[in-house]
Every structure is written in C-alpha cells, then in structure tokens.
Backbone bond lengths (Angstrom), bond angles and torsions (degrees), N, CA, C in turn:
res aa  C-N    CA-C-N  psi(-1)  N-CA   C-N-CA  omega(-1)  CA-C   N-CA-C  phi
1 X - - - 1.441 - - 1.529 108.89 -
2 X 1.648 109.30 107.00 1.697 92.35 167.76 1.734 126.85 -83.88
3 X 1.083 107.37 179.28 1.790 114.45 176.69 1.990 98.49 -43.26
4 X 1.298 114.92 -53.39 1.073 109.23 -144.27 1.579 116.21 -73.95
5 X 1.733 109.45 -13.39 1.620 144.14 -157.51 1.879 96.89 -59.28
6 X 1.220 105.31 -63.31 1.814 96.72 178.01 1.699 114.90 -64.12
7 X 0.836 134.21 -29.46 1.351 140.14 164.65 1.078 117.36 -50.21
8 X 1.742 118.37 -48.02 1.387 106.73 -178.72 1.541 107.87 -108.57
9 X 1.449 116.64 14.58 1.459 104.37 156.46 1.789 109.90 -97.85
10 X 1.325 113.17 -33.50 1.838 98.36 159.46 1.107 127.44 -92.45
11 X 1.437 120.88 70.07 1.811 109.31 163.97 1.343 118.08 -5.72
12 X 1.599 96.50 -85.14 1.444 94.38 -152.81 1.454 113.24 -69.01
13 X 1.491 132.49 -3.43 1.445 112.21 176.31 1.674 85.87 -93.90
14 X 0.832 145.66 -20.15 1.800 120.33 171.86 1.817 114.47 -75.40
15 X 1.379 105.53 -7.14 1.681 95.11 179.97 1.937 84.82 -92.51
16 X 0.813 120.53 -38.49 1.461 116.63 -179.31 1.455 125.82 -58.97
17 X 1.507 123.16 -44.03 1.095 140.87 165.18 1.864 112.13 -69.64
18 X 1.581 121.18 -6.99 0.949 129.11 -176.13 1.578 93.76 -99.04
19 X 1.613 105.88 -62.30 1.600 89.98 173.40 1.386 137.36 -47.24
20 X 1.389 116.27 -42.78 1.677 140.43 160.95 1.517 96.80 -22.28
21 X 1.220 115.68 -83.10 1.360 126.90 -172.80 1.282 117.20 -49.87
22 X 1.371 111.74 -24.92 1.704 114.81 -179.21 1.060 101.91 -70.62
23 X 1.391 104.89 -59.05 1.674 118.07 -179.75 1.865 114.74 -23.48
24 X 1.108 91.50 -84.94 1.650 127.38 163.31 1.578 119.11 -7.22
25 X 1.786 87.91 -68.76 1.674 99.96 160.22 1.703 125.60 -59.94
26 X 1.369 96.13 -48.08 1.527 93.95 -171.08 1.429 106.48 -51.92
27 X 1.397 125.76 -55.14 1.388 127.40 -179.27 1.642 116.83 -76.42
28 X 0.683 106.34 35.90 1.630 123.18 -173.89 1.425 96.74 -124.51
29 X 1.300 112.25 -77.18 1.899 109.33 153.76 1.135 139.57 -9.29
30 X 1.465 107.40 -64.25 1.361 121.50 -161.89 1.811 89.38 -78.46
31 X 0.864 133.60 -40.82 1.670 148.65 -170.38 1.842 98.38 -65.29
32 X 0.973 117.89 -17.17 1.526 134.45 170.24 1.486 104.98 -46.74
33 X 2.209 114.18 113.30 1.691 79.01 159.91 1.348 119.88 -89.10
34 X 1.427 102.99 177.22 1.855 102.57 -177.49 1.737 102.61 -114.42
35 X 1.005 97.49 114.82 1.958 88.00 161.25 1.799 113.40 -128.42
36 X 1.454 84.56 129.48 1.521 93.04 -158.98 1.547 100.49 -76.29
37 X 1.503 125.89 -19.45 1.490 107.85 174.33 1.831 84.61 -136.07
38 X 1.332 122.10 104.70 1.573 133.73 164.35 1.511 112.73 -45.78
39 X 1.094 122.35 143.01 1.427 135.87 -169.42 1.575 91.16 -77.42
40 X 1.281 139.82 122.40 1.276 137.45 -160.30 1.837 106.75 -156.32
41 X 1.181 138.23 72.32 1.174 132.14 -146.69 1.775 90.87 -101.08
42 X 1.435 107.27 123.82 1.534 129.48 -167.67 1.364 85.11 -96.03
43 X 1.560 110.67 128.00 1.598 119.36 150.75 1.413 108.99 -48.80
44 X 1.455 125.08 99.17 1.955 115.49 174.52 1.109 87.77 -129.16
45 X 1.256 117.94 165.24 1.984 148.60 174.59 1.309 112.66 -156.17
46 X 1.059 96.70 146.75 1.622 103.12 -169.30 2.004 100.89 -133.32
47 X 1.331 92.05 134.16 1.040 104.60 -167.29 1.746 103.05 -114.45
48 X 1.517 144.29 143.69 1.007 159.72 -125.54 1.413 112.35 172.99
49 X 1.429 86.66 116.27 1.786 99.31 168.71 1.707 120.90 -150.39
50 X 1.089 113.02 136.97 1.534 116.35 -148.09 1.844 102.61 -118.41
51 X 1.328 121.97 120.48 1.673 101.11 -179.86 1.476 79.65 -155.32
52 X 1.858 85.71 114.98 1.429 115.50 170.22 2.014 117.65 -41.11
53 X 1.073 126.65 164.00 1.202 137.99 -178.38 1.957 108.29 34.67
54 X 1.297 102.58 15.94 1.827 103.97 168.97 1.418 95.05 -78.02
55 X 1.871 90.19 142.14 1.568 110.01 152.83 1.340 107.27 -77.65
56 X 1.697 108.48 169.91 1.671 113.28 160.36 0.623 102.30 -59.31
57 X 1.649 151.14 -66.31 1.122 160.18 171.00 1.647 116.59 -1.61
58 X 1.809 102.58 -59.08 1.131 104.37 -171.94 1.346 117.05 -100.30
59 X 1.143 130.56 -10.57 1.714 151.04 158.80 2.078 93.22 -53.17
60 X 0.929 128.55 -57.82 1.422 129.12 -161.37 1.966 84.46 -85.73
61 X 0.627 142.95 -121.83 1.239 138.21 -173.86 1.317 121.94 8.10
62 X 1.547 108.02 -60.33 1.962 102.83 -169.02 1.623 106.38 -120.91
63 X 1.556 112.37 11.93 1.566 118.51 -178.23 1.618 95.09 -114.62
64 X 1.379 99.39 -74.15 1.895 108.50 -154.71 1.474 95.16 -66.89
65 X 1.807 125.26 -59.80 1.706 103.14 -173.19 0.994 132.99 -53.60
66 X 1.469 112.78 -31.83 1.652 102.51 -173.20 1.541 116.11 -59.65
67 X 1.492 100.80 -48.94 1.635 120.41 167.80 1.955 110.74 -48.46
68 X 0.518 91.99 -49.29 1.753 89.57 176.81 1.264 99.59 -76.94
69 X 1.440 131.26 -21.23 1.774 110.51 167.87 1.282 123.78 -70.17
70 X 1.987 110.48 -24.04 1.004 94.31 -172.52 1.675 108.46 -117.29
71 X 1.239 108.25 11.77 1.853 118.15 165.88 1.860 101.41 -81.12
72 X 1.160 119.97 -33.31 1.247 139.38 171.96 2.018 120.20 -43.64
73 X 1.410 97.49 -33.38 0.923 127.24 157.27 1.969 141.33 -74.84
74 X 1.552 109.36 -31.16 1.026 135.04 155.03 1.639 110.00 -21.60
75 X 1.033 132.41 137.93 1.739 127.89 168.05 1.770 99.22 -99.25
76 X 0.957 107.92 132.84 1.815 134.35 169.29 1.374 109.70 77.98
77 X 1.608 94.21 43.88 2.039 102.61 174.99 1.553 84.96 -90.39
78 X 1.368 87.70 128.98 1.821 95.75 161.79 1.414 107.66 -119.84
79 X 1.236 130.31 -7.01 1.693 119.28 -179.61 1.651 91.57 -162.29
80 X 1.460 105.85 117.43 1.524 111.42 136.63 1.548 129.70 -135.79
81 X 1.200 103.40 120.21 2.024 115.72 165.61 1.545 111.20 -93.70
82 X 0.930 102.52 139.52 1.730 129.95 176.19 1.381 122.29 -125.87
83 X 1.642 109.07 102.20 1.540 118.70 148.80 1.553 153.31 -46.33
84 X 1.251 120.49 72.94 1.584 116.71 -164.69 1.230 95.93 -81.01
85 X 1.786 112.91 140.06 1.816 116.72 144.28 1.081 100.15 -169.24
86 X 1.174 99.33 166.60 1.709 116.10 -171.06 1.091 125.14 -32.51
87 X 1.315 151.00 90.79 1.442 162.86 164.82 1.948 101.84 113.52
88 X 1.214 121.16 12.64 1.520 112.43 174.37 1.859 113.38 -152.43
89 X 1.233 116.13 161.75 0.950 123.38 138.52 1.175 132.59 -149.23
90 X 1.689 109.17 171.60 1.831 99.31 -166.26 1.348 95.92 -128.72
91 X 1.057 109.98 137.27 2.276 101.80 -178.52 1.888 86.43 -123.26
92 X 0.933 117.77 141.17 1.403 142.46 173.98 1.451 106.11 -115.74
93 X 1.280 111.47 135.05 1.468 148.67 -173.99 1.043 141.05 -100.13
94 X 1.457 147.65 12.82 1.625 154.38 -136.27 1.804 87.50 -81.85
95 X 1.375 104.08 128.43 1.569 127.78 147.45 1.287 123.70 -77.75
96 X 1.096 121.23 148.45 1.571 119.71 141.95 1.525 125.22 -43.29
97 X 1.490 110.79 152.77 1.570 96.43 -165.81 1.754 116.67 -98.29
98 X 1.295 96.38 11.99 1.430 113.41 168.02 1.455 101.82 -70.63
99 X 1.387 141.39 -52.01 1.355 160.57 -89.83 1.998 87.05 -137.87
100 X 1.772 89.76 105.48 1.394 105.00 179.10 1.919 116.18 -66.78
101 X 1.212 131.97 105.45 1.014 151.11 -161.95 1.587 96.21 -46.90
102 X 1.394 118.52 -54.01 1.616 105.62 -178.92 1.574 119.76 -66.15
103 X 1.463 116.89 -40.43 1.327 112.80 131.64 1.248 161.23 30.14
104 X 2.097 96.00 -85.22 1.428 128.73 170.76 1.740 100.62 -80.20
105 X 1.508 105.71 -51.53 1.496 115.72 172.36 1.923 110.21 -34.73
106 X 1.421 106.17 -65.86 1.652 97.81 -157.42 1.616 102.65 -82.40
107 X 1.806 130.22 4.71 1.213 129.62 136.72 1.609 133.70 -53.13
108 X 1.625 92.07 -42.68 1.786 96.47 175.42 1.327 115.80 -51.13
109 X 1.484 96.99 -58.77 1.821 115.25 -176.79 1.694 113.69 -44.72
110 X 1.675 101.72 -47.87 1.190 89.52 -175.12 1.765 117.29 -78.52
111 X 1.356 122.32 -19.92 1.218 139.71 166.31 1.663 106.60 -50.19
112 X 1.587 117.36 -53.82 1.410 111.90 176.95 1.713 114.91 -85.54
113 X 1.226 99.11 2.47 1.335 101.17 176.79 2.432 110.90 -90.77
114 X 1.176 73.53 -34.55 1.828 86.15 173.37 1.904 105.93 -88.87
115 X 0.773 131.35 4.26 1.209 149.95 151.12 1.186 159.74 -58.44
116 X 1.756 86.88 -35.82 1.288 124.34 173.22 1.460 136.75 -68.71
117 X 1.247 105.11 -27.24 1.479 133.98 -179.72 1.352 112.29 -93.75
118 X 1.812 117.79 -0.93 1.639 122.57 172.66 2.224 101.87 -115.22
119 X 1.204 96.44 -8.23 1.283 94.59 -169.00 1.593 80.81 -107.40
120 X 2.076 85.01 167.95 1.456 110.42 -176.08 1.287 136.23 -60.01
121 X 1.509 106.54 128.16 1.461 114.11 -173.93 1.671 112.19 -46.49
122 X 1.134 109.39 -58.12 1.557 107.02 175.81 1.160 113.32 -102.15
123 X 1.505 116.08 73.21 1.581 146.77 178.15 1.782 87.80 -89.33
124 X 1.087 141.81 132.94 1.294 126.67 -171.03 1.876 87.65 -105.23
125 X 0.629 165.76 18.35 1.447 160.12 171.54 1.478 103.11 179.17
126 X 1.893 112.13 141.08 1.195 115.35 -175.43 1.757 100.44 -78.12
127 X 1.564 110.16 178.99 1.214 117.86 -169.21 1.376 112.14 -70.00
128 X 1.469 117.51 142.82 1.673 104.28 -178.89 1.521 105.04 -104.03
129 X 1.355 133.42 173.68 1.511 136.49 141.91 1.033 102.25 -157.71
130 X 1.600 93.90 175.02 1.567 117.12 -177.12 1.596 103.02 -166.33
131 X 1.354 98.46 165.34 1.298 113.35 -169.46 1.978 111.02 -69.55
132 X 1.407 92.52 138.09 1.278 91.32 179.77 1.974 114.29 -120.82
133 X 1.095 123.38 144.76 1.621 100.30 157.05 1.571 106.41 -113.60
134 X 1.330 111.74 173.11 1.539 110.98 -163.65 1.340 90.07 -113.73
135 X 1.203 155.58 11.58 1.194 159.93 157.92 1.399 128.88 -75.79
136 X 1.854 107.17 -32.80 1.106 106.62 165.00 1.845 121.49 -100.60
137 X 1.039 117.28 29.71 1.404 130.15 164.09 1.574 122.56 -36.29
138 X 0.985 132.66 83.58 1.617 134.22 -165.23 1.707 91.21 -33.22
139 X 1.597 105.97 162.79 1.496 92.43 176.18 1.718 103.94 -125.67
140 X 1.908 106.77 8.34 1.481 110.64 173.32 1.218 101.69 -141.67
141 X 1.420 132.06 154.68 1.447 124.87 162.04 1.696 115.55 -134.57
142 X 0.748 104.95 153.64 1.865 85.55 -174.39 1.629 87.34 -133.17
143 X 0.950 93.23 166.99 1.822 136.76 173.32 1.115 136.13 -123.65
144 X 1.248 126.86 101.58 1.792 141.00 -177.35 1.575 95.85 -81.87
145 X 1.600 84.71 129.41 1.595 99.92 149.33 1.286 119.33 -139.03
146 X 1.371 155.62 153.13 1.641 149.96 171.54 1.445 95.76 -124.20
147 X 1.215 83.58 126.60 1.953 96.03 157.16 1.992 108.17 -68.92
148 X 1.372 99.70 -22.35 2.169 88.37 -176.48 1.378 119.00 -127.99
149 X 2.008 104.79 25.36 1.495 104.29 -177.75 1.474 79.37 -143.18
150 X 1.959 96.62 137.55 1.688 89.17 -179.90 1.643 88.61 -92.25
151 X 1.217 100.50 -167.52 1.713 117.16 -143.50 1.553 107.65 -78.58
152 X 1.146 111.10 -24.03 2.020 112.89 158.01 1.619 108.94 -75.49
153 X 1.278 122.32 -15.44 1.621 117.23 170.04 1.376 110.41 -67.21
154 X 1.780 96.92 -47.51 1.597 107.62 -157.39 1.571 103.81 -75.49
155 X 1.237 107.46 -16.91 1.725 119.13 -171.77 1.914 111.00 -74.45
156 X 1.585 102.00 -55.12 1.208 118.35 146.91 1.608 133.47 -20.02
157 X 1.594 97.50 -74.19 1.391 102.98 162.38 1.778 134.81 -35.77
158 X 1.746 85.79 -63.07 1.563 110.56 168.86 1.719 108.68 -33.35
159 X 1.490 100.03 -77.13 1.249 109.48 -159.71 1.770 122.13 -42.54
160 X 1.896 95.41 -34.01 1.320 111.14 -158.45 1.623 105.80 -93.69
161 X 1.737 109.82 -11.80 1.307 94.53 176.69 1.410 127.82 -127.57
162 X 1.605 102.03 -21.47 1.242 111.81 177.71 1.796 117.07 -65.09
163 X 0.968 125.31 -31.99 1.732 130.92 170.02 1.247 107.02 -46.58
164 X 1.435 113.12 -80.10 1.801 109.88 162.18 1.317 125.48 -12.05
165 X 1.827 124.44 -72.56 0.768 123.01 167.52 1.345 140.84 -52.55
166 X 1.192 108.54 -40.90 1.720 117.93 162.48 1.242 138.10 -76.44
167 X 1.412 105.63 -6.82 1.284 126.26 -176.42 1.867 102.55 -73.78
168 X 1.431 99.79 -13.41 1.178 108.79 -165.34 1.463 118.95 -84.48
169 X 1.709 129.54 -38.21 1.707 151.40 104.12 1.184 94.46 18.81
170 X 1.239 119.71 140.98 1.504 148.48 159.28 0.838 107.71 -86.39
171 X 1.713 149.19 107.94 1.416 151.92 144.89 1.908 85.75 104.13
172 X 1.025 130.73 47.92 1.807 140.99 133.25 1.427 107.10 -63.10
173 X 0.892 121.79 119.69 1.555 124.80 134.89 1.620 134.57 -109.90
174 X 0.780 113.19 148.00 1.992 115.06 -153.08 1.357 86.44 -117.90
C-alpha cells in the first residue's frame, strides 16, 4: 500500500481535505503581520576627524585613506562610505549582523590607533567614533535664523518653545 492509495480511492474526501487546507492557509495569511521596513539594527560606527585649515583635498588624501586602509582591514566590514570636506571627515562603518558591535568598537580603536603614525602630525585631536544605528536617522532638520535676535537669543527661543509645541505631534522627538 503506498502513501498515495487512500487518496485516490476517496476522491471526494481528498478534494475536501484539499479545500480544508486551502481554507486554513488563506486565513492563516491574511493573519500575517506585514512590516514594510523591519526593525533591523545594523552594527554601524562612525568615525570623525576634524583638522582645522584642511582642504577636501587634503582631508581625503592624508586623513580619510590612510583610515580606510586600515578599517579596510577589519573582519565582517560589509559597507564603508567616507565623507571628505574642508576641515572634517566622516568614514562610516556597517558590519555584518552577526558581528557583536562592542567587538566592531575595540577593532575601530585599534585600527585608529595603528593609524596614527600615517596620519597628520598636527592632526589637533585623534579620530573620534561612536556607535551609530541607521534607523534612527532624523528624517527633517530645520534651521533658525532671526534677522533681530543674535544667535544665543534665537537659540534661547528655540529651546524654550519649540518642545512644547512639538511635544504636541505624534512620533516628535526633540
């Protein structure tokens, strides 16, 4: 007797037991949640280094490459982009999500720590980072200016009124 022998001697309880199951599934489906972008937090760090009177020019040359030669090196880098401009740069870091973030952290350090001896003598502060996630990325930012409050008035203002008001917004954060 094979598996398939009662099935094809009762039709109709296998078209029935076929529908059952359709049934079953379909609403099993629909009961599915959906999230169109999954909460997914990427090991990233961002690394930052700032040297007064640099060109882009010279920030990407004697700041950002050396540093990307030796983050480049890192085990379970899956994505890095780097920002050059005039007096800064920012090198970004994404891991694999296997890849324990404190981890990735005491690699950076030692990466900007072996580094140090190819980057600039009068680098006025070594490179900083810190952990980033790419999920929480503001998705607006605004900028105050007043033509009749100089910029500790206008800061003032900011601080003291806009929270209040926004506090008021569903999903604001200040």
């Amino acid at each position: 007797m094979s598996i398939s022998e009662p099935f094809i001697r009762r039709p109709v309880g296998t078209t029935l037991l076929t529908i059952g199951l359709t049934l079953a599934g379909m609403v099993a489906f629909r009961q599915l949640p959906i999230s169109a972008l999954p909460q997914v937090d990427y090991p990233t760090i961002v690394v930052s280094t700032t040297f007064p009177g640099a060109s882009a020019q010279t920030m990407a040359a004697s700041v950002t490459a050396p540093l990307e030669r030796q983050f480049g090196q890192i085990p379970s880098l899956s994505l890095m982009t780097s920002v050059s401009s005039a007096t800064s740069s920012q090198i970004t870091l994404q891991f694999t999500l296997d890849r324990s973030i404190d981890a990735a952290q005491q690699d950076v350090q030692a990466a900007i720590n072996a580094a140090s001896s190819v980057l600039p003598a009068n680098l006025p502060a070594p490179p900083t980072y810190s952990k980033s996630n790419p999920a929480d990325v503001p998705i607006l930012t605004l900028s105050i200016t007043s033509d009749t409050l100089p910029p500790p008035g206008s800061t003032t203002t900011r601080t003291a009124s806009w929270p209040r008001r926004s506090a008021r917004c569903p999903g604001w954060a200040w």
